[in-house]
C-alpha positions in Angstrom: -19.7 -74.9 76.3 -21.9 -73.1 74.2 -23.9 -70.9 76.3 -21.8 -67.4 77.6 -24.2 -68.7 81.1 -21.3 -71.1 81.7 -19.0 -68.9 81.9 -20.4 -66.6 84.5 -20.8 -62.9 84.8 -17.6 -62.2 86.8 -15.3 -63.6 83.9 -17.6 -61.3 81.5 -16.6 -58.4 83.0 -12.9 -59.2 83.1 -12.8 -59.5 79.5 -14.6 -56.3 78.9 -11.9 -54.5 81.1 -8.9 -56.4 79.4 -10.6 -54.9 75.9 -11.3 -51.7 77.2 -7.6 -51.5 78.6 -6.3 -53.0 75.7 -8.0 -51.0 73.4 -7.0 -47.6 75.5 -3.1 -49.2 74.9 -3.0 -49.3 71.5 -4.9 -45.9 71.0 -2.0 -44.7 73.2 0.2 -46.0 70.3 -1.1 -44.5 68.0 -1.1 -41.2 69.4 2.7 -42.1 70.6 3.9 -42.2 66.7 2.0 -39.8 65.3 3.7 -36.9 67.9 7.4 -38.9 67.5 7.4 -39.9 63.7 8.6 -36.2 62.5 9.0 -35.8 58.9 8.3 -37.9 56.4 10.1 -40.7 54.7 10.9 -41.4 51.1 8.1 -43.7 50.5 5.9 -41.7 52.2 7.0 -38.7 50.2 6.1 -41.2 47.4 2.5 -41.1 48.2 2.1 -37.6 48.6 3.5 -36.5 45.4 1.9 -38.9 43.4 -1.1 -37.7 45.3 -0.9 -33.9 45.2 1.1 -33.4 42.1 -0.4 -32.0 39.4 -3.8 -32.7 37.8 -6.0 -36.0 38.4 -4.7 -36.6 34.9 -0.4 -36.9 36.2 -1.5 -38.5 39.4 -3.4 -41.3 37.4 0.0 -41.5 34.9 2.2 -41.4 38.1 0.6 -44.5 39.5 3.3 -46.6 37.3 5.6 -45.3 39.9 4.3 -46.2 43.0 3.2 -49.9 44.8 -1.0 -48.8 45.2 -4.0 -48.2 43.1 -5.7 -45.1 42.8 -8.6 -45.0 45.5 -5.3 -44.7 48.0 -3.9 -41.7 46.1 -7.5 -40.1 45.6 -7.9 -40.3 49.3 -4.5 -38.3 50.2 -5.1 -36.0 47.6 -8.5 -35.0 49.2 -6.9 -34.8 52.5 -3.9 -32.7 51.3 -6.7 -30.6 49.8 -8.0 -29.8 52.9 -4.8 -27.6 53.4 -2.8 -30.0 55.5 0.4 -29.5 53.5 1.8 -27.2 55.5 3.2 -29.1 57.9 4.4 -32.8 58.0 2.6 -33.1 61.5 -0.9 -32.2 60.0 -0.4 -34.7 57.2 0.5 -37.6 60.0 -3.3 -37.1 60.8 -4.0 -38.8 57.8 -2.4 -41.7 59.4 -3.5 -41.3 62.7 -7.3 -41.6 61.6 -6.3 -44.8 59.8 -5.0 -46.2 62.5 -7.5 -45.6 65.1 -9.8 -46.9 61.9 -8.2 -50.2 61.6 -8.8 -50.3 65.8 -12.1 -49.9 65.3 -12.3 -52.4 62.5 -11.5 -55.5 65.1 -14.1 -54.2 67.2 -16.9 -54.1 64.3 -15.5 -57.7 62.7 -15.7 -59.5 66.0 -19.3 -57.9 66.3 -19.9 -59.4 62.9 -18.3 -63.1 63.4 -20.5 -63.6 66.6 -18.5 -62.7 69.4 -18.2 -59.4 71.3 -14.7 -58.4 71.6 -11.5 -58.9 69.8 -8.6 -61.4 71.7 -5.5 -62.0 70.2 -6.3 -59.8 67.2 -5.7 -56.5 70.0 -2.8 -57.5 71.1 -0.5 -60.0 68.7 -1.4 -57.8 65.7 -2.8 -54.4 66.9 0.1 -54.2 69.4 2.6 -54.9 66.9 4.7 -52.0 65.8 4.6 -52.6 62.0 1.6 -52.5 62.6 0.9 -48.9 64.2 4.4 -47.5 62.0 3.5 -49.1 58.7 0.0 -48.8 59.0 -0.3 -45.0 60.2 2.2 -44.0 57.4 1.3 -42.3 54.7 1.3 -45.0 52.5 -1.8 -47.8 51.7 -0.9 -50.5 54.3 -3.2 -49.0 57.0 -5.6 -48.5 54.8 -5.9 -51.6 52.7 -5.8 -53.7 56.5 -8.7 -51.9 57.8 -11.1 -52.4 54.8 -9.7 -56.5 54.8 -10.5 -56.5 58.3 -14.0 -55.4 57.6 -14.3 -57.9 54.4 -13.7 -60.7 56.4 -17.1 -60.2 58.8 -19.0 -58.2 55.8 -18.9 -61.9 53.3 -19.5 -64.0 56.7 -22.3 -62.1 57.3 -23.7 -62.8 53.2 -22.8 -66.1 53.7 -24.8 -66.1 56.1 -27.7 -64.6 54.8 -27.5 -62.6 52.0 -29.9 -60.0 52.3 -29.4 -57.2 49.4 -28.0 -54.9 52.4 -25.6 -57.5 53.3 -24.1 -58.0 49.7 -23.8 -54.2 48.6 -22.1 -53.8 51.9 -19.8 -56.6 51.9 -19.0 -55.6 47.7 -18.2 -52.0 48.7 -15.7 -53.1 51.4 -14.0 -55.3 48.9 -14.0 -53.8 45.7 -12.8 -50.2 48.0 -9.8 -52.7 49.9 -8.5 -53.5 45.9 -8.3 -50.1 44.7 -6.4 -49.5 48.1 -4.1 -52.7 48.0 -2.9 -55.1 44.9 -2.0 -58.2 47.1 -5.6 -57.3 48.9 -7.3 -59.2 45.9 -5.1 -62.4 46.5 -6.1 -62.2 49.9 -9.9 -61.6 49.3 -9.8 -64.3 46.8 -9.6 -66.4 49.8 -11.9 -65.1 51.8 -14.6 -65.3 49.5 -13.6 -69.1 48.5 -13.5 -70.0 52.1 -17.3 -68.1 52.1 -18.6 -70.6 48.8 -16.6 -74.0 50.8 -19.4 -73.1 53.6 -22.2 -72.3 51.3 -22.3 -75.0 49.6 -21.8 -77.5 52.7 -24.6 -76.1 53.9 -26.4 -75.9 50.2 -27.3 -72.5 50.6 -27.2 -71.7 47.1 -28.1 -68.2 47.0 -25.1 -66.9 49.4 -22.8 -69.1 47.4 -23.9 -66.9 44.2 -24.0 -63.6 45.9 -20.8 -64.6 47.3 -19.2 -65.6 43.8 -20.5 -62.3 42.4 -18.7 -60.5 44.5 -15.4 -62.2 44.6 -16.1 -61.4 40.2 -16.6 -58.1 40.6 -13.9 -57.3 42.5 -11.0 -58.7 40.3 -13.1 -57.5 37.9 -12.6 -54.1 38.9 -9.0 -54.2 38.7 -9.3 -54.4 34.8 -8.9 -50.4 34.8 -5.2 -50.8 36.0 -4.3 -52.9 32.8 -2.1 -50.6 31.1 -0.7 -48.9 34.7 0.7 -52.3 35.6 1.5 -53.6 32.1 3.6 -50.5 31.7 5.4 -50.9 35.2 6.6 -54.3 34.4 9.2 -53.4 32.1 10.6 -51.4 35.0 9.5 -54.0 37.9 12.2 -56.4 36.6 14.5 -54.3 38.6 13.1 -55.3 42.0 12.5 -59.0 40.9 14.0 -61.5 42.7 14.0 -65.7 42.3 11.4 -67.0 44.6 12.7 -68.3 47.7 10.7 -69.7 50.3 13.5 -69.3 53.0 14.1 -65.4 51.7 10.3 -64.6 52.3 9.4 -66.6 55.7 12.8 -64.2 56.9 10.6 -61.4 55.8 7.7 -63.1 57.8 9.5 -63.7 60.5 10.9 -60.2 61.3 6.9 -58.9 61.0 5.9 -61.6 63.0 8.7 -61.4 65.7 8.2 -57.7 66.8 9.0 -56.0 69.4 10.8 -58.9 70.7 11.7 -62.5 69.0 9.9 -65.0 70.8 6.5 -63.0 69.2 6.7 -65.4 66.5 6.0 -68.3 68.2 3.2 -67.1 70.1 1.6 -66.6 66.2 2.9 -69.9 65.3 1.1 -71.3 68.2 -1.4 -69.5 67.5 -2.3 -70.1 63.7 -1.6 -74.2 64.5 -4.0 -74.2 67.8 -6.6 -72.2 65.9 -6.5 -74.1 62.4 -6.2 -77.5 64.2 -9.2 -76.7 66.5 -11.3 -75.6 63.5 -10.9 -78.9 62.0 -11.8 -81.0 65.0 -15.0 -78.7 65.4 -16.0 -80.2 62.2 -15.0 -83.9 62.3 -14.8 -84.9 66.1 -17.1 -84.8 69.4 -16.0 -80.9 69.8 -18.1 -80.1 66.9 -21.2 -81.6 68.7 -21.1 -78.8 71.5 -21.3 -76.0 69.3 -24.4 -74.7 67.2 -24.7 -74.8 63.8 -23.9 -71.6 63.5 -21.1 -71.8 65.4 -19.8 -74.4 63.4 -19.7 -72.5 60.5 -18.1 -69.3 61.7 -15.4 -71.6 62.9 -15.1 -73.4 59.5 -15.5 -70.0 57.7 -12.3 -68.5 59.6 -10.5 -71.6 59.6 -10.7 -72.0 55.9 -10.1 -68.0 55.1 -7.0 -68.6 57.6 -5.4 -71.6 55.7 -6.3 -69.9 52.4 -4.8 -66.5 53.5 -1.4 -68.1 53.5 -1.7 -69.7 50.2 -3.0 -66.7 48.6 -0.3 -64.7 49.9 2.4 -67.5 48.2 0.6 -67.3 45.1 0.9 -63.0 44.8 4.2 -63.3 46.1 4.8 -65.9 43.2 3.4 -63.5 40.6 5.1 -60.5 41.6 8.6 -62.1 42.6 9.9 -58.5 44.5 12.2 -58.6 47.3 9.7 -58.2 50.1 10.3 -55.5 53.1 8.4 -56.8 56.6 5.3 -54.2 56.1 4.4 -56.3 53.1 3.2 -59.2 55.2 1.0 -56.8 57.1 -1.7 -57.6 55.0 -1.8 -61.2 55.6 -0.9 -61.0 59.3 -4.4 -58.8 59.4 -7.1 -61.8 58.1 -4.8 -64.7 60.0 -5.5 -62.8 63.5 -9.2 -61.9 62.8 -9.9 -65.5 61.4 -7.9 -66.6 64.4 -9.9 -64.6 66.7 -12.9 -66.1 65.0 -11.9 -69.7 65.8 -10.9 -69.0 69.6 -13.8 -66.9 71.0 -16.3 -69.4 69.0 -14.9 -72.3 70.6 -13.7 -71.3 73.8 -16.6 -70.9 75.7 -16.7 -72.5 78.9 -15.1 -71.4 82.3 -11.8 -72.9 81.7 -11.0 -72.2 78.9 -12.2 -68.4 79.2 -9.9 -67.8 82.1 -7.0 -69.1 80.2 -7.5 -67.3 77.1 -7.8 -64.3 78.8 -4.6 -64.8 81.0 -2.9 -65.7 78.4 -3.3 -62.4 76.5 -3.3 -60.5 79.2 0.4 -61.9 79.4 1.0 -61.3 75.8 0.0 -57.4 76.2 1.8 -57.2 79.8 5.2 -58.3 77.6 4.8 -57.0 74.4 3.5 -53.2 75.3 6.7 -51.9 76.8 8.6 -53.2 73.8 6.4 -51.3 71.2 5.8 -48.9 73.1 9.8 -47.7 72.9 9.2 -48.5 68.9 6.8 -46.1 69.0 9.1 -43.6 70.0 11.0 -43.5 66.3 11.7 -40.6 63.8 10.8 -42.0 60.2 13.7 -39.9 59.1 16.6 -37.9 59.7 16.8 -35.9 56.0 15.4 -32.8 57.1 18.3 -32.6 59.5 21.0 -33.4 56.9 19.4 -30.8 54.6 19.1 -28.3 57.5 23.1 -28.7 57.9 23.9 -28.8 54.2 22.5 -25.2 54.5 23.8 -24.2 56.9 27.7 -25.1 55.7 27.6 -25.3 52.1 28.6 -22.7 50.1 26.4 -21.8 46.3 29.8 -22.8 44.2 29.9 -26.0 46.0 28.6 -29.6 45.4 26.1 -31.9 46.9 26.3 -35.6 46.1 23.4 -37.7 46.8 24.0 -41.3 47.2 22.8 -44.0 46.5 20.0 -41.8 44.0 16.8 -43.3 46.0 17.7 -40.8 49.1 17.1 -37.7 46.6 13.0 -38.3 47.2 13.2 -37.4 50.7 16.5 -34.7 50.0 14.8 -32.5 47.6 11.2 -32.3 50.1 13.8 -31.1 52.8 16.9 -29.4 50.5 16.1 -25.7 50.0 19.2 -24.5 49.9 21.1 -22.5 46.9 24.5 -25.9 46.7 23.7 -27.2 43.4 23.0 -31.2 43.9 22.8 -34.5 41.9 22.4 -37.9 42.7 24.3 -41.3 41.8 23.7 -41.9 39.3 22.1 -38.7 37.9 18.3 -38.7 37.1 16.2 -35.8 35.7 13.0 -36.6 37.7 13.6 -36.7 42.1 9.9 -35.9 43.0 9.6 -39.8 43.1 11.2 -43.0 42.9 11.7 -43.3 39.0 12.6 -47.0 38.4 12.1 -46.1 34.5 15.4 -44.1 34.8 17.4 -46.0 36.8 16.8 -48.7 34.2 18.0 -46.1 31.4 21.1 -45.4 33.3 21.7 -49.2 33.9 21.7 -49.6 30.2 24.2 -46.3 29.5 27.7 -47.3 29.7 29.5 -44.8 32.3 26.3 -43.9 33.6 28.1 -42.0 36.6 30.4 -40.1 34.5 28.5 -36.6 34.4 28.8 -37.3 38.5 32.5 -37.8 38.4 33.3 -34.7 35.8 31.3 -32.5 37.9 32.8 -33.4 41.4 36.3 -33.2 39.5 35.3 -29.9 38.3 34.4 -28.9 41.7 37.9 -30.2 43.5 39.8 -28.7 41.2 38.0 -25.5 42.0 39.2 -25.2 45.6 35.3 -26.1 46.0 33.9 -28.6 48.6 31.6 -31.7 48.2 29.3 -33.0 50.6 28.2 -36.7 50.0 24.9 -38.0 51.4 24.3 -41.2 52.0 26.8 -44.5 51.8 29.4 -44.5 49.9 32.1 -47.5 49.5 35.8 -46.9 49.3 37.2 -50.4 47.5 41.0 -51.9 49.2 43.6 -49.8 48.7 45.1 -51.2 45.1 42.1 -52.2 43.6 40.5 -50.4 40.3 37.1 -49.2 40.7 34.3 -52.1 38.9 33.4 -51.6 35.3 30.6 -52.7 34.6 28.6 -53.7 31.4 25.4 -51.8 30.0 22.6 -53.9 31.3 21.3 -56.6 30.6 24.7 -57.7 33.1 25.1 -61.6 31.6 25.4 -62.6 35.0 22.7 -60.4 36.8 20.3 -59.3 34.1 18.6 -56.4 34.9 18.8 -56.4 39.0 19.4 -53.2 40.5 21.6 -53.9 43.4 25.1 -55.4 41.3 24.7 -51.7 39.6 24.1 -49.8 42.4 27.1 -51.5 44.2 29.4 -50.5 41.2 28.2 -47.1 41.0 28.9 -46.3 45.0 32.6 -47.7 44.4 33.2 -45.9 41.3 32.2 -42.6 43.4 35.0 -44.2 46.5 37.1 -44.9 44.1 37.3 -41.3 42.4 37.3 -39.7 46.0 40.5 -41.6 47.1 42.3 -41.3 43.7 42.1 -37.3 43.5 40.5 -35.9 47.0 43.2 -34.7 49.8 41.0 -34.4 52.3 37.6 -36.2 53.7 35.9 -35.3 56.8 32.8 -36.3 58.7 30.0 -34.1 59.5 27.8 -35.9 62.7 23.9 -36.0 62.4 22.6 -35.8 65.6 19.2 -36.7 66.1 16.6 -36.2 69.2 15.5 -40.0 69.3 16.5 -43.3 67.3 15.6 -42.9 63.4 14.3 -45.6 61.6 16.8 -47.3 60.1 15.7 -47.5 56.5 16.4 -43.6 56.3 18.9 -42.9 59.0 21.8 -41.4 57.4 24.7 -40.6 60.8 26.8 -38.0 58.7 27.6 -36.1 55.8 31.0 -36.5 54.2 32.6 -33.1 53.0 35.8 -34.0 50.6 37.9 -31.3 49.6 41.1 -30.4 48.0 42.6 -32.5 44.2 45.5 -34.4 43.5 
């Protein structure tokens, strides 16, 4: 079972075809969203003003405001220096490179845990398209996976001997994945504990140190974004959510189950096959027909799979935000590398080969087409709303944005001479300024500049063009009022006011307007549908 010998030469050369193929596939993904992605999204715009704003100085003091540490922003920056502003395709490079990176990372971690070729790690997670669309955005996903994916064979490679090479290698990789991704230090955490379980079974006291060094400098790295985060969480409380266990494995579950549902089980079966095997390599006959080394790089990824999960729960614990399915990314990155360590360790024989390699060559037979039509997505559709809104408004009119998040990705693409506000009105729309939608939140009438200056504008004989969802309440029933926050009810969530805020705007535009139209949105190709905005309302006339 151990020896490749058993296997033969002809199944050899199978598997190095399905890689090769495999690897050509996702590559051709890559490439796929890059050309179709188009402009970017809010959170994307995010990044790059945080990035490219200003003086190292405002970028560090913007970090408040965005989800990543600094390393992440210093690394955009540098590329926008290059002079790849001018168009949003050349900045999509930035993503592309990351992407083909992360590729390239399964290769070199596989090399690292002992066997030659990534499985089910290039096609369950590199074919997923979260995966390539989260991870070759322009935001720290990609990124912070790519330098995990490398962790996890850099400390198996100290635990198994750690050379002064091996440690500043495997210390680099981690302390750079932190300052790239918070949750990357929960996950890490685990790795590295999984790494000290092995050392010390095997009493190999000196990797169990150089291990536990680096775990400590790691976290102890972090200690430079005290104040960033400390300041952030009286603004954070906005996003906060109870902890729910059903609510998050939802969030799992739509990560897991792309393109197509049944994805999920295949990880399911997966994670279970690979975590139960790992066990019985160490405490049943199985165990006796691998090397000692073997063993180990089983228990290793077995251990740094199980502790992946918990790690996750615990961050997800501590931050309590109401997850998107690109958050999970993270953790679906060391759960198919471990996983990948457990089945091309164990399976080693002639049967077993042939089945694991039908059975992904299955997986990527099913699940290519799927993402591949993913991959096929504008990441928004604001650049052709703003084109429009120039193109019809008139300078004396107004422009309403709505809800207030959409004015990120409006004023990148709005160069138009229509004054505009958002709902409610904020003084800052190069990024998403939590800090004032909590001020608003806590000002009673927070909407009513909004209202007097869309009144002002009816009565005029001016139009208004709304973007974004609005809600019209039944006919009969009064706008909500709602109380400055903290609500009594709802503390200091964001959605209740939002909600209130959109109605108030309805409310105001079927009182007093005579006249609301619809202006279509046509795009070339589906838009993803967290910025996908159909048409632009114009209201006109006052009663």
């Amino acid at each position: 079972m151990v020896a490749d010998a058993e296997g033969g030469a002809i199944p050899r050369i199978a598997e190095w075809a399905f890689a090769a193929l495999a690897t050509v596939l996702v590559v051709s993904l890559h490439v796929a969203f890059w050309r179709h992605a188009g402009p970017l999204w809010r959170d994307e715009i995010n990044s790059i003003q945080v990035a490219g704003t200003g003086s190292v100085g405002q970028m560090w003091h913007d970090l408040r405001y965005d989800s990543f540490p600094a390393l992440f922003f210093v690394l955009v920056r540098l590329w926008l220096s290059a002079g790849w502003t001018s168009t949003d395709l050349g900045i999509r490079v930035f993503g592309l490179l990351v992407g083909l990176g992360l590729l390239a990372a399964l290769w070199v971690n596989a090399r690292q845990l002992g066997h030659s070729m990534p499985f089910a790690s290039l096609v369950l997670f590199a074919m997923n398209p979260w995966v390539v669309r989260s991870g070759d955005s322009i935001r720290g996903y990609g990124l912070g996976m790519l330098l995990l994916v490398l962790s996890v064979g850099l400390i198996w490679r100290v635990t198994e001997s750690p050379t002064p090479r091996r440690v500043v290698c495997a210390a680099s990789s981690a302390v750079l994945c932190v300052h790239v991704l918070y949750s990357a230090a929960f996950l890490l955490g685990a790795i590295c504990l999984a790494a000290i379980v092995v050392g010390l079974r095997k009493r190999a006291w000196s990797s169990v140190v150089a291990v536990a060094g680096i775990g400590g400098a790691t976290a102890s790295s972090l200690l430079i974004y005290w104040e960033t985060v400390a300041q952030a969480q009286s603004w954070n409380v906005l996003l906060q959510v109870p902890f729910s266990f059903r609510w998050y494995w939802e969030q799992l579950s739509e990560a897991l189950a792309a393109p197509y549902e049944w994805v999920v089980y295949a990880w399911l079966g997966l994670f279970g096959a690979t975590v139960v095997a790992g066990c019985m390599a160490q405490w049943t006959r199985l165990g006796t027909e691998l090397t000692e080394r073997q063993r180990e790089i089983v228990w290793f990824c077995t251990l740094t799979e199980g502790g992946a999960v918990v790690g996750f729960v615990i961050f997800l614990g501590v931050v309590r935000f109401g997850t998107q399915p690109w958050y999970y990314l993270p953790l679906m990155a060391v759960v198919a590398v471990s996983a990948d360590g457990v089945l091309c360790t164990v399976v080693a024989g002639l049967p077993g080969r042939v089945l694991r390699l039908g059975g992904v060559v299955l997986l990527a037979a099913l699940m290519f087409p799927g993402t591949w039509q993913r991959m096929r997505t504008r990441q928004t559709n604001m650049d052709l709303v703003a084109a429009k809104l120039q193109s019809l408004a008139d300078q004396r009119d107004l422009i309403v944005v709505s809800p207030w998040f959409y004015a990120v990705a409006f004023q990148r693409y709005y160069s138009g001479s229509t004054p505009w506000t958002s709902v409610p009105p904020l003084v800052d729309h190069r990024i998403h300024r939590y800090d004032l939608v909590k001020k608003q939140m806590s000002t009673a009438n927070a909407i009513r500049p909004v209202v007097d200056r869309m009144a002002e504008t009816l009565k005029s004989g001016q139009r208004m063009w709304v973007v974004g969802p609005i809600s019209f309440p039944p006919a009969g029933m009064l706008p909500p009022e709602i109380p400055p926050a903290p609500h009594p009810e709802w503390g200091w969530s964001e959605s209740p006011y939002t909600t209130a805020w959109l109605l108030q705007v309805g409310s105001f535009i079927q009182q007093h307007a005579t006249a609301v139209g619809q202006v279509p949105i046509v795009s070339p190709g589906p838009v993803n549908e967290d910025e996908n905005l159909p048409m632009i309302l114009v209201v006109q006339g006052w009663r």
